[in-house]
C-alpha positions in Angstrom: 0.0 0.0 0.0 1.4 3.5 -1.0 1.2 5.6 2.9 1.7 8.8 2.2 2.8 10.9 5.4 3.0 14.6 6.0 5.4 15.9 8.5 7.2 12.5 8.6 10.4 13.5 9.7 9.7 14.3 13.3 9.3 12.3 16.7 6.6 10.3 15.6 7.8 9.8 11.8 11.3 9.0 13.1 9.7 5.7 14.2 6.5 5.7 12.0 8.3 5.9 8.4 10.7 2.8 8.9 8.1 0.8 10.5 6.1 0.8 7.3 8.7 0.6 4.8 9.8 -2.9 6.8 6.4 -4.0 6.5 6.4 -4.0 3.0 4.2 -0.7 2.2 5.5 2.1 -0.1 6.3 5.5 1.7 6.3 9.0 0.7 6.9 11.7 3.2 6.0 15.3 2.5 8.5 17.8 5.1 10.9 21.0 4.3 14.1 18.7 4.4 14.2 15.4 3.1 16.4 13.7 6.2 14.9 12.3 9.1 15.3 14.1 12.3 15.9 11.7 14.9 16.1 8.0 12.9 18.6 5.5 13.2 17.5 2.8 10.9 19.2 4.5 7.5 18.4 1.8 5.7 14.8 1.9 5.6 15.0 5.9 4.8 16.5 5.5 1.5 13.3 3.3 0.1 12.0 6.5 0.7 10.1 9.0 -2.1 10.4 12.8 -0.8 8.4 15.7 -1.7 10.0 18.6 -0.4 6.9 21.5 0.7 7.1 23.9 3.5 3.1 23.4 4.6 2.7 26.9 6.4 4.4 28.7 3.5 2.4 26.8 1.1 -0.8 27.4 3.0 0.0 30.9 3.3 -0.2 31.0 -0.3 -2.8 29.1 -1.4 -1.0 26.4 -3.0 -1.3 23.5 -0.1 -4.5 22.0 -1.2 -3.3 21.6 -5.2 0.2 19.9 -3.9 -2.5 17.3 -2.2 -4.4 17.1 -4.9 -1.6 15.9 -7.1 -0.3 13.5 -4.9 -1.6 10.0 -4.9 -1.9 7.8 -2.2 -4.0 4.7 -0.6 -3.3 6.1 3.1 -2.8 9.3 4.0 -1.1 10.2 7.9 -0.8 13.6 8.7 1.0 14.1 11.7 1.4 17.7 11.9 -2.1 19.5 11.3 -2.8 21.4 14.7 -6.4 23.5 13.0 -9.6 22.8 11.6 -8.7 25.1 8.6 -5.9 23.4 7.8 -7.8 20.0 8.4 -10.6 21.2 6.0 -8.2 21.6 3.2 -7.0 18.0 3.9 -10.5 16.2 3.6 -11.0 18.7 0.6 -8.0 17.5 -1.7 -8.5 13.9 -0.4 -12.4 13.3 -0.3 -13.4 10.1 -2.2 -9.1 9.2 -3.8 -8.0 7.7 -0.4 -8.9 4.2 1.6 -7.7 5.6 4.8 -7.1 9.2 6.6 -5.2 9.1 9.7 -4.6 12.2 12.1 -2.7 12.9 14.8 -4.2 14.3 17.8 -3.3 14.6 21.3 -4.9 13.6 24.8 -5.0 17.8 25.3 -8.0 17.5 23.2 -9.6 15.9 26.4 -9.3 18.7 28.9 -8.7 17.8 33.0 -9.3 14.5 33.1 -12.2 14.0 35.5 -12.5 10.5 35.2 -9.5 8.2 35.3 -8.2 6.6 33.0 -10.0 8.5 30.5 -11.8 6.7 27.8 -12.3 7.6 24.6 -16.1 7.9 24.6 -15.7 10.0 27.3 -17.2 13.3 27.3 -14.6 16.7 25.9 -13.8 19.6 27.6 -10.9 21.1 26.6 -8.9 24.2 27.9 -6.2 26.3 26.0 -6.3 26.8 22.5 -4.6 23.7 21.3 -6.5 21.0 23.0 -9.6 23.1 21.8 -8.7 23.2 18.7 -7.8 19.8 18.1 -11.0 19.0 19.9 -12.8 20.5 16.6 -10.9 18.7 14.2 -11.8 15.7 15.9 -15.9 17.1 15.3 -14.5 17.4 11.8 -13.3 14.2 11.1 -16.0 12.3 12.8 -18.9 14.3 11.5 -16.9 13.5 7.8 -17.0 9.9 8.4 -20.7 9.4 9.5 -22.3 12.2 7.0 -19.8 11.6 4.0 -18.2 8.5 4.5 -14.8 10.0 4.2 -12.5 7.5 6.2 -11.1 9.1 9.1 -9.4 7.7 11.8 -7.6 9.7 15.3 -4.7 8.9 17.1 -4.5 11.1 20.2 -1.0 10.8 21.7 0.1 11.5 24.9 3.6 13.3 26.2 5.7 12.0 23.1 9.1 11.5 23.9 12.4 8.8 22.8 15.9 8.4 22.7 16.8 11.8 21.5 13.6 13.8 22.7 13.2 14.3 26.4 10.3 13.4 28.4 8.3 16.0 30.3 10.2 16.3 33.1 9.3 15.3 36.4 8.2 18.8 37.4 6.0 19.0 34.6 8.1 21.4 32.6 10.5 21.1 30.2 13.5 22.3 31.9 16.1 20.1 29.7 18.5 18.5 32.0 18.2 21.0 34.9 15.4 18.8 37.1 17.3 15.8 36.1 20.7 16.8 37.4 18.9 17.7 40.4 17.4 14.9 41.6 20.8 13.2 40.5 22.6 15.2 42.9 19.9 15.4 45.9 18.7 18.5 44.9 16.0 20.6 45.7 13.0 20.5 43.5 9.5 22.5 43.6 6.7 20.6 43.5 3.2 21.9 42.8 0.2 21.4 45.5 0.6 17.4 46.7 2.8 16.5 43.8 0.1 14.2 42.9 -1.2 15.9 39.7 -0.4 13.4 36.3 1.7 13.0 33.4 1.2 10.4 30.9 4.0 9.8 28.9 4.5 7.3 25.2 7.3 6.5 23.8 7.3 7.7 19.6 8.2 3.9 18.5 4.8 3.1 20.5 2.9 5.4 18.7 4.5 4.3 15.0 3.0 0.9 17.0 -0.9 2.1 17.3 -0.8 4.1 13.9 0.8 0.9 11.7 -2.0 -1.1 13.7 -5.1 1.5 12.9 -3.7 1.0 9.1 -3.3 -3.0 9.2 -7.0 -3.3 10.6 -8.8 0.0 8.8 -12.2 -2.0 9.4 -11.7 -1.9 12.9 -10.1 1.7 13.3 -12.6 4.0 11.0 -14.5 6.4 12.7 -12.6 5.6 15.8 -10.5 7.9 18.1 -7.4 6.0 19.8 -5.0 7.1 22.9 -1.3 6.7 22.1 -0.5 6.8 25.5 2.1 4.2 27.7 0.3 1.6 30.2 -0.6 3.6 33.0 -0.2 7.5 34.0 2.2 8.9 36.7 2.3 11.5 39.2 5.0 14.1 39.5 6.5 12.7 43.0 6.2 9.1 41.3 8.4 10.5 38.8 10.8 12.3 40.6 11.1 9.2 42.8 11.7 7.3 39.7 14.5 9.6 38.4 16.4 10.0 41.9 16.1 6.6 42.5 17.9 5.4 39.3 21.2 7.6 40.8 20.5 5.8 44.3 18.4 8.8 46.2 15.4 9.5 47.8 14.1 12.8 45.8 14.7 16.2 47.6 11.1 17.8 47.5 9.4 20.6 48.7 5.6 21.0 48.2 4.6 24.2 47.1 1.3 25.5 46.8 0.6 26.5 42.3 -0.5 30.1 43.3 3.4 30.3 44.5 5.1 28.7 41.9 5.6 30.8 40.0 8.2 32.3 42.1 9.8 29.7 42.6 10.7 29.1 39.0 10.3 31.6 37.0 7.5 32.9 34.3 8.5 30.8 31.4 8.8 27.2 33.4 5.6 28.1 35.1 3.5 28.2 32.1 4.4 24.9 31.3 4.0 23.2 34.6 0.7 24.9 34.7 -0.8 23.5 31.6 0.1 20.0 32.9 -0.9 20.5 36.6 -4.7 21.1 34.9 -5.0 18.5 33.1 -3.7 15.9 34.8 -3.8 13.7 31.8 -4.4 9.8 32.4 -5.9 7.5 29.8 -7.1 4.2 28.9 -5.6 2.1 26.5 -8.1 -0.3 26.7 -10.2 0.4 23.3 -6.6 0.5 21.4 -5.5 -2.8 23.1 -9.4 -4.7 22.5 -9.9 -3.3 18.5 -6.0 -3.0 17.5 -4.0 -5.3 19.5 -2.0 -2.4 20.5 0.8 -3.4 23.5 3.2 -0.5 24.6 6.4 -1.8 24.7 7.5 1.3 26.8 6.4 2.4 30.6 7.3 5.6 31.5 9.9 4.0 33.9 11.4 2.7 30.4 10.9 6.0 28.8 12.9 7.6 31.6 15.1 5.4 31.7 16.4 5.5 27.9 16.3 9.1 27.6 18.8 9.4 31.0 21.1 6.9 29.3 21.0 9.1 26.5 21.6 12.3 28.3 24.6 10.4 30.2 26.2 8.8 26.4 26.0 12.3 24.7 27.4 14.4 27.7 24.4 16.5 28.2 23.9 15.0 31.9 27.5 15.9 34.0 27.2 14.1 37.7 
């Protein structure tokens, strides 16, 4: 089958793109440079057919939706639309040429999660503009596939991270090595409210998992919305626990109300920690395990894990 995949070079496509080229299928990848960004299997990137297109540019202009339209596919996996404007000019140049659609979503579109693990069926309601507007391409999609049979499919991943591509960090925020090196050393971390609030990691190879799955059984994945997320959710002090316990410590943690954050670390960590203090994310994988088969190879003790090995290999981590 001939997938074609926009924004393939990325987290998810760096996994994705030579999954699907060793199964057999016939790839092209639509992205401003034609070189994977984090990849390691070479091998399988040189099967693969390029078209070179800078989306926003070529949105900007008017252009995107004739590129589509001149592009042939049986599968189409766009990883990188984040409006309903730019998901309308998708289902436009596609409607009725393609067997399968396949977007990429993200547990944001949830909102606080309210009841845990969330389920799929579960009821929306997202806050900040992302998750809300991911929330109505999902409307989009689904009110595509049951009023014009156009054959839509979600994927709503959780944090993504890999080898080369930090987790959120067990603060919540993405602080690059500064809250690992920390809790390495016995140091002091802030910790919002009871430390209890959620993060739920995947790993990228996971989610090339789920979307190969959704693509090998398309009866069983149209119409349907997915979480790419690993097995189970954890909370901040079950993280930092994690991290300082992998360098032989107990974590040093003070609990510190959210109102105060803030000054505690600064404006631009903050907003971050924030977001993911809100919404708490944690999700079932039940519906992708019972339809697709999916099976996470990665907990987020495994996530953590590589991406510390990698931090220590590359020098970026100093103990």
């Amino acid at each position: 089958m001939k997938v074609l995949i926009v924004g393939g070079t990325g987290h998810i496509g760096s996994y994705l793109v030579p999954r699907l080229v060793m199964e057999g299928h016939q790839v092209a990848v639509v992205a401003r440079t034609p070189k994977p960004q984090y990849a390691e299997e070479l091998l399988a990137w040189a099967q693969v057919e390029w078209v070179v297109a800078d989306r926003r540019a070529e949105e900007g202009s008017g252009v995107w939706e004739g590129r589509m339209r001149g592009l042939e596919a049986e599968a189409v996996v766009d990883l990188i639309c984040f409006t309903p404007a730019q998901n309308e000019l998708m289902v436009a140049a596609f409607k009725g040429r393609i067997s399968h659609f396949l977007h990429c979503g993200t547990i944001w579109a949830y909102g606080p999660t309210e009841r845990a693990p969330y389920e799929e069926h579960f009821p929306r309601r997202p806050i900040g503009e992302y998750g809300i507007k991911k929330a109505e391409i999902e409307v989009q999609l689904q009110q595509a596939w049951q009023r014009q049979g156009f054959p839509a499919t979600l994927i709503h991943p959780g944090h993504i991270c890999g080898r080369k591509w930090l987790p959120i960090d067990p603060q919540g925020g993405r602080d690059g090595v500064g809250i690992y090196q920390k809790l390495a050393q016995g140091e002091q971390v802030f910790l919002p409210d009871t430390g209890l609030a959620t993060l739920h990691h995947v790993h990228a190879d996971d989610l090339a998992q789920l979307f190969c799955l959704a693509l090998r059984h398309r009866q069983q994945s149209l119409g349907e919305s997915f979480s790419g997320v690993a097995p189970y959710a954890m909370s901040l002090l079950g993280c930092c626990r994690l991290v300082a316990g992998l360098f032989g410590r107990e974590p040093n943690i003070e609990l510190v109300p959210l109102a105060e954050l803030r000054e505690r670390v600064g404006e631009a960590a903050f907003g971050t920690i924030e977001s993911h203090v809100l919404n708490s994310p944690c999700s079932s994988i039940e519906k992708g395990r019972r339809l697709l088969g999916y099976a996470p190879r990665y907990t987020t003790e495994q996530i953590f894990v590589e991406c510390l090995e990698y931090l220590l290999e590359s020098g970026q981590l100093v103990l």
